[in-house]
DRENVEXVEX-11730 format. One record per residue (C-alpha): residue in one letter; residue number from 1; y, x, z negated. Coordinates in steps of 0.25 Angstrom, whole numbers, plus 5000, padded with zeros to 4 digits. Each point is the difference from the previous one (the first is absolute). Layout:
N
[node A NUM [Y X Z]];
...
//
This chain:
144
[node X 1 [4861 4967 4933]];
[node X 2 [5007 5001 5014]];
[node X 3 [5013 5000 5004]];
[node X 4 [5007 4987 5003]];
[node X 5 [5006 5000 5015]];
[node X 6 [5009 4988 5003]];
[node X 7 [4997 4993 5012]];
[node X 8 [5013 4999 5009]];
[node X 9 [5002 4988 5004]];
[node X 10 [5012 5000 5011]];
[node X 11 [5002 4985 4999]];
[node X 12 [5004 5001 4987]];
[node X 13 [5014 5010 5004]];
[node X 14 [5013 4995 4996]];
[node X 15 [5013 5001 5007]];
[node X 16 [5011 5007 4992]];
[node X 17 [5015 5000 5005]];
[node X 18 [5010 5010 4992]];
[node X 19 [5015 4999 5002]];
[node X 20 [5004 5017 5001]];
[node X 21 [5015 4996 4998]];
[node X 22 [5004 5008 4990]];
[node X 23 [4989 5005 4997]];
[node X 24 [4997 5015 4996]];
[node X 25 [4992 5006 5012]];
[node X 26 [4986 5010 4991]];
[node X 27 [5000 4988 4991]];
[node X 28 [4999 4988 5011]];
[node X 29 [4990 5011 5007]];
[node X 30 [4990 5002 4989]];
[node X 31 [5000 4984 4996]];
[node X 32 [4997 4997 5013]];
[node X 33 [4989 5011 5003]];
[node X 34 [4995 4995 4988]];
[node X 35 [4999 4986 5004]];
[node X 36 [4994 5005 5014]];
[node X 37 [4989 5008 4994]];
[node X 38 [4994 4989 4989]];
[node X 39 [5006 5009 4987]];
[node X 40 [5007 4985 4995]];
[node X 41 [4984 4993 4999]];
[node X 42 [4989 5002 4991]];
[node X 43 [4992 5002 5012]];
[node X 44 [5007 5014 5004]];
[node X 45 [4989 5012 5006]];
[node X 46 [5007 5010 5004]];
[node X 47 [4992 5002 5015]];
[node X 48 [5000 4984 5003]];
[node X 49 [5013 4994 5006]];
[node X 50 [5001 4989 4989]];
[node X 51 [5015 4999 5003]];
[node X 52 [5009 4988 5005]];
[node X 53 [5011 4999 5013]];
[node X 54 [5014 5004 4996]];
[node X 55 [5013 4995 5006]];
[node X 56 [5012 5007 4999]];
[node X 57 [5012 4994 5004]];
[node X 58 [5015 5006 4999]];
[node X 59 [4996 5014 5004]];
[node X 60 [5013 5004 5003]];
[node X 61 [5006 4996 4987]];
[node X 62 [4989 5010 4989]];
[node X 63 [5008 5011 4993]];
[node X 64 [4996 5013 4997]];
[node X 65 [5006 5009 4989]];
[node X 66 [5008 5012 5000]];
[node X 67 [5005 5006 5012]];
[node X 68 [4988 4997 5007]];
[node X 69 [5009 4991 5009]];
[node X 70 [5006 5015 5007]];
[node X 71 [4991 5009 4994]];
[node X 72 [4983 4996 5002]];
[node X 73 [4997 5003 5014]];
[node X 74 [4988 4995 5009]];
[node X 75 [4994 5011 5009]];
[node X 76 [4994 4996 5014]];
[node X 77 [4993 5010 5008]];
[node X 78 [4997 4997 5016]];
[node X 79 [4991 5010 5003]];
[node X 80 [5010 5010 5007]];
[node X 81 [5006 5013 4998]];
[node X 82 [5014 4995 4991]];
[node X 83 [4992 4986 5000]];
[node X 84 [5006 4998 4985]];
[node X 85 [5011 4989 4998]];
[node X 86 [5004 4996 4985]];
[node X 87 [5006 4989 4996]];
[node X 88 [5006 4993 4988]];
[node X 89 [4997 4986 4993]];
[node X 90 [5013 4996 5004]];
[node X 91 [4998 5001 5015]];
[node X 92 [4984 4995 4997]];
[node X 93 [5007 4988 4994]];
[node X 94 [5009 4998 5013]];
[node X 95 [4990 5001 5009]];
[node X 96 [4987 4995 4994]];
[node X 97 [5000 4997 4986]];
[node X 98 [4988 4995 5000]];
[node X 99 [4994 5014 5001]];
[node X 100 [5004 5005 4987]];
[node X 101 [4992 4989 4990]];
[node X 102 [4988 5004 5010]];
[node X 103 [5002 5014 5000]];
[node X 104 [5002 4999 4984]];
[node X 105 [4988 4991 4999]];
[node X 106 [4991 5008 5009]];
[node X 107 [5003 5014 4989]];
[node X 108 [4993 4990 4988]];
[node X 109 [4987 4997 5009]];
[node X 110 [4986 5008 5001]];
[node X 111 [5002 5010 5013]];
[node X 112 [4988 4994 5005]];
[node X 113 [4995 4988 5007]];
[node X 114 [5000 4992 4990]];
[node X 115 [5016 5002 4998]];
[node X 116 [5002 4998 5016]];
[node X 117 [4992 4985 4998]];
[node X 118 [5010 4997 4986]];
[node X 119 [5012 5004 5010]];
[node X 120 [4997 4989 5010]];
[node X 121 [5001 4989 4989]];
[node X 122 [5015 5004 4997]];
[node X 123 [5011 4993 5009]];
[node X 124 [5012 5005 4999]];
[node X 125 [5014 4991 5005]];
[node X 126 [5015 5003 5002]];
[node X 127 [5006 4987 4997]];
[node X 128 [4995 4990 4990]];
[node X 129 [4991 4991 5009]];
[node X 130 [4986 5004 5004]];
[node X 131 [4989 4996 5007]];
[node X 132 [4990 4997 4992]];
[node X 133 [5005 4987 4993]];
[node X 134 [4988 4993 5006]];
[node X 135 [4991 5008 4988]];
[node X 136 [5010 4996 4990]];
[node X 137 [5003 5013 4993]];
[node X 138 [5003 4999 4985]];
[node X 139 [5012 5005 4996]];
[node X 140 [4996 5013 4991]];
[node X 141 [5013 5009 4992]];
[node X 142 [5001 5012 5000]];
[node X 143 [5010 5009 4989]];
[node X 144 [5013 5004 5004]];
//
């Protein structure tokens, strides 16, 4: 008996919207890393991208726990000598909010190719309009 591999049809890729407001920040990442890769259809293979598009609105307004507000810093590196700046999830949430649900998202995807094709299906927004209305996103909900 052989194995059974899915045919991947991309015509058949649904559009999901998820309101982060409120939401707690690992648990809005791994339900939508789980969406992106295919894990919520019986069709799942782990090396084929059976996954959907993702559209997160409210970036600005996710939680995390803790004093990970003050306390979790991001490392960037420039390449130089003394190149390293940190900075927290408070200033990441001033300046670019949307960078903290794709960092997150991005730790809970393969480090391969694969992972870099699931990350260009997530669309990440600050407010709550995007736009992408014209694929008629289903509203999905996420835990609090």
């Amino acid at each position: 008996m052989k194995t059974f591999l899915p045919k991947v049809n991309l015509d058949q890729r649904k559009w999901h919207v998820i309101d982060a407001d409120g939401a707690v920040l690992g648990r809005l990442a791994a339900q939508v890393a789980d969406v992106l890769r295919g894990k919520n259809k019986p069709v799942y293979t782990p090396h084929l991208d059976a996954g959907d598009f993702v559209v997160v609105i409210n970036a600005e307004k996710v939680r995390v726990t803790g004093k990970k507000e003050m306390d979790k810093k991001f490392m960037t590196y420039s390449g130089w000598k003394g190149g390293e700046k940190y900075t927290t999830v408070a200033q990441v949430r001033a300046d670019q909010s949307e960078r903290l649900i794709e960092h997150a998202v991005k730790g809970m995807v393969p480090k391969n190719r694969l992972g870099a094709q699931l990350l260009t299906k997530l669309k990440v927004f600050k407010g709550p309009k995007h736009d992408h209305a014209a694929q008629t996103p289903a509203v999905l909900s996420v835990a609090k």
